[in-house]
Every structure is written in C-alpha cells, then in structure tokens.
C-alpha positions as CSV (number, residue, x, y, z in Angstrom):
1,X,182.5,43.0,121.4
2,X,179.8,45.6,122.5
3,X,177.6,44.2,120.1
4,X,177.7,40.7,121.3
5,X,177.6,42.4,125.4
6,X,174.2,43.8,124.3
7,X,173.4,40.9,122.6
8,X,173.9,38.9,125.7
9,X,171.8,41.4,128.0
10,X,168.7,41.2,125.8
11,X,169.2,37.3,125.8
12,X,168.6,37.7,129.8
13,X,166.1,40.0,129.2
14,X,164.0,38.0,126.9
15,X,164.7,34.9,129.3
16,X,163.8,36.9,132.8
17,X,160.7,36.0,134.6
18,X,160.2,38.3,137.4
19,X,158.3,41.1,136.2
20,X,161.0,43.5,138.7
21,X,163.9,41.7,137.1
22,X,163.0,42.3,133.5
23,X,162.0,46.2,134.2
24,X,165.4,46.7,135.6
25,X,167.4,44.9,132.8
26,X,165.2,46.9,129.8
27,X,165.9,50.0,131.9
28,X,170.5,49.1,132.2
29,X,170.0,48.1,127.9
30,X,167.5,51.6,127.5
31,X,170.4,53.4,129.5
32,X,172.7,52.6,126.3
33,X,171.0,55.0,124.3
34,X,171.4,54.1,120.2
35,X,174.4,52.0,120.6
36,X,171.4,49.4,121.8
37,X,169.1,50.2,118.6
38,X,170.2,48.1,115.7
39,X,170.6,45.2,118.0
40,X,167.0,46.3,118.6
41,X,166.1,46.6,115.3
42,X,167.3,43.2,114.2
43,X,165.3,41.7,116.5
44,X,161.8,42.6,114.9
45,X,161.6,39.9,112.5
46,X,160.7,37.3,115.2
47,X,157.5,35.1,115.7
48,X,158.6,34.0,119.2
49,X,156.1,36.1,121.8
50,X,159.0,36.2,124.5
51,X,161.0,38.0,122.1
52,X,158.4,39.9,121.0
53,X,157.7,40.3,125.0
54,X,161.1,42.3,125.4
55,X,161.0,44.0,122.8
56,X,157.9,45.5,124.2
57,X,159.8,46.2,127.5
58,X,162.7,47.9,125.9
59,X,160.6,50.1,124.1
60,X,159.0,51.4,126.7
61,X,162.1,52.2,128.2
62,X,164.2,53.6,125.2
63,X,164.2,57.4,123.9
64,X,160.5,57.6,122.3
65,X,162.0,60.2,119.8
66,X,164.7,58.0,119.2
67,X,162.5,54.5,119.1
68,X,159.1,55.6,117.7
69,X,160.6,57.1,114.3
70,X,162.9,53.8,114.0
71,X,159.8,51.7,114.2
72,X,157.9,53.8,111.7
73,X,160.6,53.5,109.2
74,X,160.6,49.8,109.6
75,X,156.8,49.8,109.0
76,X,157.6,51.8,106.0
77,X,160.7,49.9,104.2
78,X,158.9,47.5,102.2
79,X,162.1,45.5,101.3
80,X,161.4,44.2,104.8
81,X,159.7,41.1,105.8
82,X,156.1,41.6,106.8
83,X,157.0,39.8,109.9
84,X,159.6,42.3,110.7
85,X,157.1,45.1,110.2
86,X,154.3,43.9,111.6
87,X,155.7,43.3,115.5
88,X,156.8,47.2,114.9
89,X,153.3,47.9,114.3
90,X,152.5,45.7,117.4
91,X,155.3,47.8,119.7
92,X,153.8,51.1,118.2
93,X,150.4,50.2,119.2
94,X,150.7,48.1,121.8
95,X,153.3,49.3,124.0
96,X,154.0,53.0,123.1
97,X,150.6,53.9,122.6
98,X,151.5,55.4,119.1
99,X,148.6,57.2,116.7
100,X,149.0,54.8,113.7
101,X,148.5,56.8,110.1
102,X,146.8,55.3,107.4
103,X,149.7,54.7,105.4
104,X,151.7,52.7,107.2
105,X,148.6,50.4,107.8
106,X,148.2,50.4,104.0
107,X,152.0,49.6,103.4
108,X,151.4,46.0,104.9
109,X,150.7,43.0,102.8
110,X,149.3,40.9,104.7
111,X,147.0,42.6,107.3
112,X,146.3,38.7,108.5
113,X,149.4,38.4,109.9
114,X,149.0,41.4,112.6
115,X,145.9,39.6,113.6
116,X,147.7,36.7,114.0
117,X,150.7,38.4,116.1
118,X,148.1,40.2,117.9
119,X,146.7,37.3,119.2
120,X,149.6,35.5,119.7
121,X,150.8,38.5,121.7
122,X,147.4,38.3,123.8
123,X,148.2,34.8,124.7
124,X,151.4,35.6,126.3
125,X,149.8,37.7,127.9
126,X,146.5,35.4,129.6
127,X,149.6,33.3,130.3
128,X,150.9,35.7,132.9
129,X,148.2,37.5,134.0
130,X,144.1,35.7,132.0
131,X,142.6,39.2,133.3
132,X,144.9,40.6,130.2
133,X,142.0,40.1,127.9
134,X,139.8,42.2,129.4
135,X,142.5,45.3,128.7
136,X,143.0,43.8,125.0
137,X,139.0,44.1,124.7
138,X,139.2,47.0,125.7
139,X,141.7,48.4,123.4
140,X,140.5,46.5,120.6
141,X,136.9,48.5,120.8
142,X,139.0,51.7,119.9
143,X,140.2,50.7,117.0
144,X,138.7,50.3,113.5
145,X,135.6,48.2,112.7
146,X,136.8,45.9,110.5
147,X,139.8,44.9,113.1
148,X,137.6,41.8,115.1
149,X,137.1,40.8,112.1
150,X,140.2,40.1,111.0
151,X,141.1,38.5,114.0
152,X,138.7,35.8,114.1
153,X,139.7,35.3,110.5
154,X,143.2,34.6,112.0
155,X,141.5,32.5,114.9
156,X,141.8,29.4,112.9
157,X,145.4,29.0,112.9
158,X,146.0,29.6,116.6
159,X,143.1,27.2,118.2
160,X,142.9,25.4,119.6
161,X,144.0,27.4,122.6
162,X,142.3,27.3,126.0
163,X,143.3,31.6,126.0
164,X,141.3,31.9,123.0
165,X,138.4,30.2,123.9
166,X,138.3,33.0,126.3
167,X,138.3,35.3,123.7
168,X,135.9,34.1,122.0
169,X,133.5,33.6,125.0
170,X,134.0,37.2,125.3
171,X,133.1,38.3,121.8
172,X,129.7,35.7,122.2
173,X,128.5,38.2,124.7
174,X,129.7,41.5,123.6
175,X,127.7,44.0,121.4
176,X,128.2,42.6,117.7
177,X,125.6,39.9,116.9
178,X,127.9,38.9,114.1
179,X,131.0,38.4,115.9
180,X,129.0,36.6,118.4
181,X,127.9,33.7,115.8
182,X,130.9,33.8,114.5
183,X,132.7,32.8,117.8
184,X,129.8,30.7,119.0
185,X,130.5,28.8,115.6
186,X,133.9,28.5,116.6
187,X,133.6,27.4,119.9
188,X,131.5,24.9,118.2
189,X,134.5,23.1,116.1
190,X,136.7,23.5,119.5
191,X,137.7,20.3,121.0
192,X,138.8,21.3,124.5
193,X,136.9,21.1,127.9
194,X,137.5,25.0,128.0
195,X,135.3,25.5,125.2
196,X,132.1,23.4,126.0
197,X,132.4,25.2,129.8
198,X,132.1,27.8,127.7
199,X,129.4,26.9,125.8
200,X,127.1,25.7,129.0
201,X,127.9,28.7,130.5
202,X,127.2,30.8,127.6
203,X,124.0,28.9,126.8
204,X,122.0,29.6,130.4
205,X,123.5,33.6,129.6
206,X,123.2,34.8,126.3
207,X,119.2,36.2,125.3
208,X,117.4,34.2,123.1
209,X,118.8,34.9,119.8
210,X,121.9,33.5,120.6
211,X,121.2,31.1,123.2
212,X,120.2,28.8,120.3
213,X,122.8,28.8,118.9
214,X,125.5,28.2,121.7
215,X,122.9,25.4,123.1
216,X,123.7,23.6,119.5
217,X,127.2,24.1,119.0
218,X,127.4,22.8,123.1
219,X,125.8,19.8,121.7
220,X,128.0,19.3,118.6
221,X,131.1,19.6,120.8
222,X,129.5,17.0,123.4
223,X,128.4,14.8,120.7
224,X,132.7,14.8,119.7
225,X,133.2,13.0,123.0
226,X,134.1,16.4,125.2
227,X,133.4,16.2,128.9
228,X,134.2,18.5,131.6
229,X,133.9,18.2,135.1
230,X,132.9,21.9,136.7
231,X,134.7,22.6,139.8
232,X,134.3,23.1,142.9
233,X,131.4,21.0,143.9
234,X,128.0,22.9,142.9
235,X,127.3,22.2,146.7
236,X,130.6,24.2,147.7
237,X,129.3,27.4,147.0
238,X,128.1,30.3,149.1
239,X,126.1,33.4,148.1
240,X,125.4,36.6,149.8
241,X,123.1,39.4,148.8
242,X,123.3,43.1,149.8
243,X,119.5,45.3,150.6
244,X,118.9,47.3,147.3
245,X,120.3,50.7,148.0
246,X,118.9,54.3,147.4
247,X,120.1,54.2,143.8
248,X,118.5,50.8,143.1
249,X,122.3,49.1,143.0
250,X,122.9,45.7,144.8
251,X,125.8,43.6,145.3
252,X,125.8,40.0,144.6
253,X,128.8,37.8,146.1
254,X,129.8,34.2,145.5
255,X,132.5,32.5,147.4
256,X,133.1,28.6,147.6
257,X,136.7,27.5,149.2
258,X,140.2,26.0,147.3
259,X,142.8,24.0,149.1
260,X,144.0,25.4,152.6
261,X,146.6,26.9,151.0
262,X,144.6,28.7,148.4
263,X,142.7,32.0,148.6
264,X,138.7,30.9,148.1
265,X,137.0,31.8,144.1
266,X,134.9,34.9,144.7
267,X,132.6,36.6,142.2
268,X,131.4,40.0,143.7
269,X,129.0,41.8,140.8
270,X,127.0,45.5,140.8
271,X,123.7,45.2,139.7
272,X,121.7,48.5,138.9
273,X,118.4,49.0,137.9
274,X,116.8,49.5,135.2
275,X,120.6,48.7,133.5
276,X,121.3,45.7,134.9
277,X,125.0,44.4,135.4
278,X,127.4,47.5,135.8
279,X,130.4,46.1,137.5
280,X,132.4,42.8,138.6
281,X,135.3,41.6,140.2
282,X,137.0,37.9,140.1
283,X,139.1,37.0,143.3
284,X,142.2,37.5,141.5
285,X,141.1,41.4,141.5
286,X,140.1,41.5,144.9
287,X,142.4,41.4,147.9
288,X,142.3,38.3,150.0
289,X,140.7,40.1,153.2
290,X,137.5,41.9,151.3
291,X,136.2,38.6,150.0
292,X,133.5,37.9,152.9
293,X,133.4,34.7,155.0
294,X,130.9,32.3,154.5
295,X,127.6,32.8,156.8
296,X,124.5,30.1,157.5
297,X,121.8,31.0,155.1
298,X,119.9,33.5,156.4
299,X,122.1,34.9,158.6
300,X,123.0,38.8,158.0
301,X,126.5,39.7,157.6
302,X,127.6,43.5,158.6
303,X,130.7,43.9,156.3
304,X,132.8,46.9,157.5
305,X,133.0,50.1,155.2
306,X,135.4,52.7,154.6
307,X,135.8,55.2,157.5
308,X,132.6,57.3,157.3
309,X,130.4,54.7,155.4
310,X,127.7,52.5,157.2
311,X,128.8,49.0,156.9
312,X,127.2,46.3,154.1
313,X,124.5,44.2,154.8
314,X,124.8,40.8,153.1
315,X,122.4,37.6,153.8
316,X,123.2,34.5,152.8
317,X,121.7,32.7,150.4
318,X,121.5,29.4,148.4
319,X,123.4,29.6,145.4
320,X,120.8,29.3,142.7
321,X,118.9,32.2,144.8
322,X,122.0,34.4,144.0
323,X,122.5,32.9,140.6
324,X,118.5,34.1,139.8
325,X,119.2,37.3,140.8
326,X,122.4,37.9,138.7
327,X,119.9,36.3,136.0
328,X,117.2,39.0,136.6
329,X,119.7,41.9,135.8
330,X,121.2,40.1,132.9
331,X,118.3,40.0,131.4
332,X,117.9,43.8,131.9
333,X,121.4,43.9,130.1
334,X,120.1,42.3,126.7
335,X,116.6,44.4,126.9
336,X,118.5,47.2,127.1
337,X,120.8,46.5,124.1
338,X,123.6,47.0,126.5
339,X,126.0,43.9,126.9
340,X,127.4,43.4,130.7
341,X,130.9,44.6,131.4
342,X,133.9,43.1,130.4
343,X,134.7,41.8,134.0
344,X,131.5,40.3,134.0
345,X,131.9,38.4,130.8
346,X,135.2,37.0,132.2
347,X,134.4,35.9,135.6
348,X,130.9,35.0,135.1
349,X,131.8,31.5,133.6
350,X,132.0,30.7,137.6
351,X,128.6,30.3,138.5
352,X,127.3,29.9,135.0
353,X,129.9,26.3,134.3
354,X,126.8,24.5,135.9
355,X,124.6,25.3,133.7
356,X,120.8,27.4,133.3
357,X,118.6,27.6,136.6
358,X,116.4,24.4,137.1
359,X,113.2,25.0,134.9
360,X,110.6,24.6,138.0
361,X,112.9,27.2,140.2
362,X,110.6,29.8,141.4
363,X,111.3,33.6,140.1
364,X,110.9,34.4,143.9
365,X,108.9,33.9,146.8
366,X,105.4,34.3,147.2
367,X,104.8,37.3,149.1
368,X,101.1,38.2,150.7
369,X,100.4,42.1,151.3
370,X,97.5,43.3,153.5
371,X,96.8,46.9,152.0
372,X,94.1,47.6,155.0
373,X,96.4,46.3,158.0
374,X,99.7,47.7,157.2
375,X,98.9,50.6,154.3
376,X,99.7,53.7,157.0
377,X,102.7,51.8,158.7
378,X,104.4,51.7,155.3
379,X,106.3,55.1,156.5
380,X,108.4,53.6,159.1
381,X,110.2,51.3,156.4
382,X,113.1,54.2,156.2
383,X,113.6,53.6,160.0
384,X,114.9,50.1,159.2
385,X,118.7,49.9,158.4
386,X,118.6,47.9,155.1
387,X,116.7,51.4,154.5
388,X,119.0,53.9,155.9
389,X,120.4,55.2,152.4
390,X,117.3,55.4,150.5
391,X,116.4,59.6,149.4
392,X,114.7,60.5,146.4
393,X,117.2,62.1,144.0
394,X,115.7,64.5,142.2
395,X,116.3,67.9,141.1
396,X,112.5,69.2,142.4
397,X,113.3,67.9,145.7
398,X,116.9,70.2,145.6
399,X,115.0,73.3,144.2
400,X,111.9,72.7,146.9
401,X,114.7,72.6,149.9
402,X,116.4,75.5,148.2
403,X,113.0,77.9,148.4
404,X,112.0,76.1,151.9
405,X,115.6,77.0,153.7
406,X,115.3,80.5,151.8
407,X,112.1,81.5,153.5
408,X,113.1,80.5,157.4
409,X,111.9,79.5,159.6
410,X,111.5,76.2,158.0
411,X,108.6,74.9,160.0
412,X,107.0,71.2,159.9
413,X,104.0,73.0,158.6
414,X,106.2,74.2,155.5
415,X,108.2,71.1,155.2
416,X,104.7,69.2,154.7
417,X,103.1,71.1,152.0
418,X,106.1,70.8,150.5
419,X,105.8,66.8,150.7
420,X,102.2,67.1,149.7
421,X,103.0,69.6,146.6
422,X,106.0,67.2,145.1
423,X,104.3,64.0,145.4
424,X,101.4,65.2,143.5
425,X,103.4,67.2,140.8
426,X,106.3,66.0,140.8
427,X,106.7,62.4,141.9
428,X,105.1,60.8,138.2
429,X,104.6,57.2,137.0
430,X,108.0,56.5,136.0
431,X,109.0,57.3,139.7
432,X,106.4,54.8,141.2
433,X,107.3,51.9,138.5
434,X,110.9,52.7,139.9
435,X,110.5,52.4,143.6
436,X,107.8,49.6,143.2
437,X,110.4,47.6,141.6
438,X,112.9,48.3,144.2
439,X,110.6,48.1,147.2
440,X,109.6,44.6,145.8
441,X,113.3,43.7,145.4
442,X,113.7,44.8,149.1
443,X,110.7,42.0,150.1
444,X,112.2,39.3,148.9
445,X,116.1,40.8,150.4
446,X,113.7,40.8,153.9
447,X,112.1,37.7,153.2
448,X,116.1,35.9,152.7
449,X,116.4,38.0,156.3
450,X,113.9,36.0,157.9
451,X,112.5,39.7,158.8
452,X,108.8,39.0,158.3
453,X,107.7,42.1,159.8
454,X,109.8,44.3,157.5
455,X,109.2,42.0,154.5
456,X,105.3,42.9,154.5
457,X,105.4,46.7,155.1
458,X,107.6,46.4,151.7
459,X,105.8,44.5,149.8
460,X,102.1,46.4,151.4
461,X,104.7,49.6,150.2
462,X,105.0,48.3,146.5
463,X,101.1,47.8,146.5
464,X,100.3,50.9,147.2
465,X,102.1,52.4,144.5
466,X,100.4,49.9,141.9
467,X,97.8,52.9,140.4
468,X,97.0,54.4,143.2
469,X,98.1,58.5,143.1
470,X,101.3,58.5,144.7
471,X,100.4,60.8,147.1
472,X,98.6,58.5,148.7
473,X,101.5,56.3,149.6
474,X,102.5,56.8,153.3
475,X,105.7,55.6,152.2
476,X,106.3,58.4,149.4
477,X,105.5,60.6,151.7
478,X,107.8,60.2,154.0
479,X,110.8,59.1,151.6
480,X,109.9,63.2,149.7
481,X,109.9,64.0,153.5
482,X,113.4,62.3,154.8
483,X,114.5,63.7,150.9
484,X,113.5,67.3,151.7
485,X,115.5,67.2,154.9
486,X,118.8,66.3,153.5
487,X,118.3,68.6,150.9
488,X,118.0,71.3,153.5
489,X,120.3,70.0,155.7
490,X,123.1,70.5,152.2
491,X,122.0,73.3,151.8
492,X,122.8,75.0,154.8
493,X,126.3,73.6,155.3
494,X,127.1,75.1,152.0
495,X,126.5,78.0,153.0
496,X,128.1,77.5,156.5
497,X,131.3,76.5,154.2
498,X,131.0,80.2,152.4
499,X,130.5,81.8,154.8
500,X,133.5,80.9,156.7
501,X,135.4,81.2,153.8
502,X,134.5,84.9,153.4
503,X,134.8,85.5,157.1
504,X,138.6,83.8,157.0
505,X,139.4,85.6,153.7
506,X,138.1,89.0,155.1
C-alpha cells in the first residue's frame, strides 16, 4: 500500500505544472527518504520528458549520498536498458551536477541515444522557459569535443522542431565553423517558417564564409514553398542609442509594441570596442519598467540610473540606423574570431527576421571638419554631458598622479608638465587609433542629437588625431588633464580612508 501511495504522489508530481507546486511535492516524496528510491529507480527507463522532468526534481531533492551512488550503479549494470541508464546519466549531469568518470561513459552502448535524450530534455525545457538554451549552450561548451557532434548526429530524428531550429541557429553563429555548416545544412532540409526566419536572419549576420551558405540553404527552403511573415510591422519598431562612454561601450535598444495587454519586444545589446558585441538582453530578461518608452527620433531620452550613477542618454533613432550599428560591432565580433554572446545569438533573430541593411544605406553620415576654425575648441568637448564619463585609463596616468600628489603642493604648473610629458611619451598610436574611433562614433551619436555644434568639435577632435603627434591635440590634452585630476583626487581619498582607519584603530 505504501508503494502504490508513493506511486500516486510522483503521478502528481510528474503531472504538476506550477513550478512552486512541483518543488513542494518532490520535497513531501524526498522527505521519505529510501522507502521512495526503488519507486525511483523504476522510473528511469522512460522516454517521456515529463517523467524524466520529475525525476530531475526529485533528485535534487533526495539524499545526494543516498541518490548519486544509486544512479551510478544503474549506469553501471549493463543487464539494464540503455534507456534506463542513459536518463541516470542525464540526472547525474544535468541535475546534480555530478563529475562523470570515463567508465561509466564507456559502459553505454549507444552514446546516440544520450544525445537524443539530451535534446529531448532541452526541448521541455524551451517549452517552459526558450531562454533554456542559452544555459544548455553553455553547459554543453564544458563538456567533451566530440559531444556537439553527436548531437547533431541525433538532430535528424527530433526535427523538425521549432526548439531545435533554435539550436541550430545557435551553433550557425558560435565558434566551430564545422558545426556551423553542419546546422546551416540542416536548417536547409527544415520545412518550418522558424527555420527560414532563421536563415534570413542568419544570412544578413554571419561573415562571409558562412553567409553563403545560409543565403543558399534560405533559398532551397523558400524554393520548398516556405513563407514567413516577420512580425511586428518593420515600421513598428523603435531604436535608441546611448553616447559612447569612457570605455568605448554603447548601448543599443529596440522596442516596438504587442497587444495592450502584452509587455512590448525589447532587444537592449552592449557593444564595446575594439570587441564588438559583449552583452544582450531579450524582454523576457528584462523587467517591464527598464525597457524605455518610445521617443520621436531625435529626441534625447535621460533614462534614470542607480542611486549614485548619472542617468543614460539615449536618442532615438530609425531602426535601420540602430540595426547598422549593431552591424558595425558584429562585424568586429567575426574579425576578432570571437563569436557574440549567447544572448545575442538568441534574441538577435528580432531585428535581423527582416533581413540584411538595404545595399544603398549609407555607413553613416557625412560629417565636414574645419581643423583651422574649431582645432583649439576641441578641449571643451569633456564639458558636454554625453562626455561626462570619458578619462583615460591608464596605468601612466595613475603612476604620474601618484608622484604629483607625493610632491605637494600640486600646482597647475605641475599638473601641466605632467599633461605635456604623458601625451608625448606615453599617449602612443594605438591610443589615438582608439579615441579617433570613438570620438568619430560620438559625431555621428551628436549628429542623431541634432547637436551640430558638438557634432563638429568631435569630428574636428578625431581629425586632429589623424598623424598629427598627439600632443598636439587640444582634446588629448585636456582628457590626460581631467585624467590626472581624478587620479589625484583617488589618490588622496585613499589615504584619507587610512588614515582614519589608523586614527580609529589607535
């Protein structure tokens, strides 16, 4: 009678839906301690993923001494089914976390079918949550080469599968140019809307080696009869773009609205230079109130910051301005060898559904400098607030404050040949490529601004810094300058800080 009572309580388990439910229901069956493993146990040798689902949950929940050597010994008793020992491998590694050793890897016959059940298991998973995959790619980079492999060996027999065709947009942009074909190829002999959004998207994305390739197997799946209509309405969207900050990062946000009763899409992505994408964020990751509103273009947003932080500029911008710019550090991705983040690969499908830029799109706009009107205003570009973050970090700067607040009193005339001293020693050619980039990426931010003034001190800035000695720069000057005095100012409330320390010890 116990037997069929625990029975009965997994049968809930396995049938719960609310995620609060089915923790408290694998903790009451844990809470039986071993009286609840063989019924456990003889529930391995299951392909269904909701089973397979609880299982995971009871494990958790169970004694790990008493679970984690059960689940080895099933993995070990080769008079089982694979079946039976494979979903034990799944709990050990998926769910417990468990080191795997080599011989209980070896002991299966089949290593196919883990790559089936772990793809199975993945789409239960994207069925609750789609950001799932990006945790599954994740795990799936720590484990052995050869493991992708095998799973878009086992690919085949699952597809078609709109979860899948995630997966394999995924591996199109990740790292191994192999697995990339391979799921490009794949894609290819998918008939489902999912995978030829995939394909356009992938196709205006991916560098050159591969764009080829998704641009034919786009055409093979269209040629099938596919169609797909993107949504929302291309015209529906909304971008906004942050100044380039101190560090050369920039945010990138597109919005475009659902029904009234839906929170809006949102794609918010960290561009860096010189590495390109380093960060993104779908809606679904974001709460509703940090997604921006929607602002003319034009128009400068002030976005309000964590206590102690300035707030974030953001003008608005036509979407293919946005959509370039996202391009630009993509393309710093691929030169670098250094595919975009997982998050990116995800959510990026959003802007990219509409396919590649129009061909006749300008890179940017055309900016005029005047080297002899504006060259010695160029300093006063830090006084403007999409310039209020911008310091030169550099260790030389830091050791330059250190000797200057060392020898007091630290006197303009110091503080000067200090300036003069670290742009001509210290402040080299990699430094001015650097901030020419940046000040040219802050002409065309000024320029979406409608701030003309700015916008040609910035782009007069970069000029200056294009072979000419950078001393020469008013604008190097003074950021080595505004540099120095933070340094200094550090400095000294360090040693405030120790001070009172001592004094308060003492």
């Amino acid at each position: 009678m116990e037997r069929r009572a625990l029975e009965a309580a997994f049968a809930a388990l396995v049938q719960a839906t609310e995620p609060a439910e089915r923790v408290r229901l694998a903790q009451e069956l844990a809470g039986r301690g071993e009286a609840i493993l063989p019924v456990f146990l003889a529930r391995l040798d299951t392909e269904d993923p909701h089973v397979r689902g609880g299982l995971g949950l009871l494990a958790q929940q169970m004694d790990r001494d008493l679970v984690v050597p059960a689940l080895k010994g099933i993995m070990r008793a080769r008079e089982r089914r694979d079946q039976a020992r494979v979903t034990a491998l799944t709990l050990l590694d998926r769910y417990l976390n468990e080191p795997l050793e080599e011989d209980l890897l070896a002991g299966l016959r089949n290593p196919n079918d883990v790559a089936r059940q772990s793809l199975r298991e993945l789409i239960l998973a994207m069925e609750r949550n789609p950001t799932a995959v990006i945790e599954y790619l994740t795990q799936l980079a720590q484990q052995p080469a050869d493991v992708p492999g095998l799973l878009m060996q086992a690919l085949p027999d699952l597809m078609p599968n709109p979860h899948l065709v995630t997966l394999l947009r995924m591996f199109a942009q990740g790292e191994d140019a192999r697995l990339a074909q391979q799921a490009l190829e794949q894609l290819g002999r998918t008939r489902l809307p999912e995978a030829l959004r995939a394909l356009i998207s992938l196709a205006a994305t991916l560098p050159a080696d591969r764009r080829f390739a998704a641009e034919r197997e786009m055409r093979k799946v269209r040629m099938s009869g596919v169609r797909v209509e993107p949504a929302p309405p291309l015209a529906a969207w909304q971008a906004l773009l942050s100044p380039v900050d101190g560090a050369g990062a920039q945010v990138i946000w597109f919005t475009a609205p659902r029904g009234e009763a839906e929170r809006p899409l949102a794609l918010a992505i960290i561009a860096a230079e010189p590495t390109g994408i380093v960060a993104a964020a779908g809606a679904d990751m974001l709460p509703a109130d940090e997604v921006p509103p929607a602002v003319p273009v034009g128009e400068v947003l002030a976005v309000p910051q964590p206590a102690g932080l300035r707030p974030l500029m953001l003008v608005g911008v036509s979407f293919d301005v946005g959509r370039r710019v996202v391009q630009r550090a993509l393309e710093r991705n691929w030169l670098a060898g250094q595919p975009p983040p997982l998050t990116y690969r995800l959510f990026g499908e959003l802007i990219w559904q509409y396919g590649p830029l129009a061909a006749e799109a300008p890179d940017g706009p055309a900016i005029q400098t005047d080297l002899q009107r504006l060259g010695d205003d160029t300093a006063a570009l830090l006084d403007h607030a999409a310039f209020a973050d911008w310091y030169w970090p550099t260790p030389a700067v830091y050791e330059a404050a250190r000797q200057l607040v060392s020898r007091p009193p630290l006197t303009a005339e110091a503080r000067a040949a200090a300036v003069r001293e670290l742009a001509e020693t210290a402040f080299g050619p990699d430094d001015a490529m650097t901030y020419r980039r940046r000040l040219s990426a802050m002409a065309e931010w000024l320029y979406y601004a409608r701030d003309e003034a700015t916008m040609q001190l910035a782009a007069t800035a970069a000029a200056q810094l294009d072979g000419a000695p950078p001393a020469a720069s008013p604008f190097v000057r003074e950021l080595i300058n505004r540099s120095l005095e933070l340094a200094a100012l550090d400095i000294q409330s360090r040693a405030r800080r120790v001070r009172k320390h001592t004094i308060n010890r003492s």
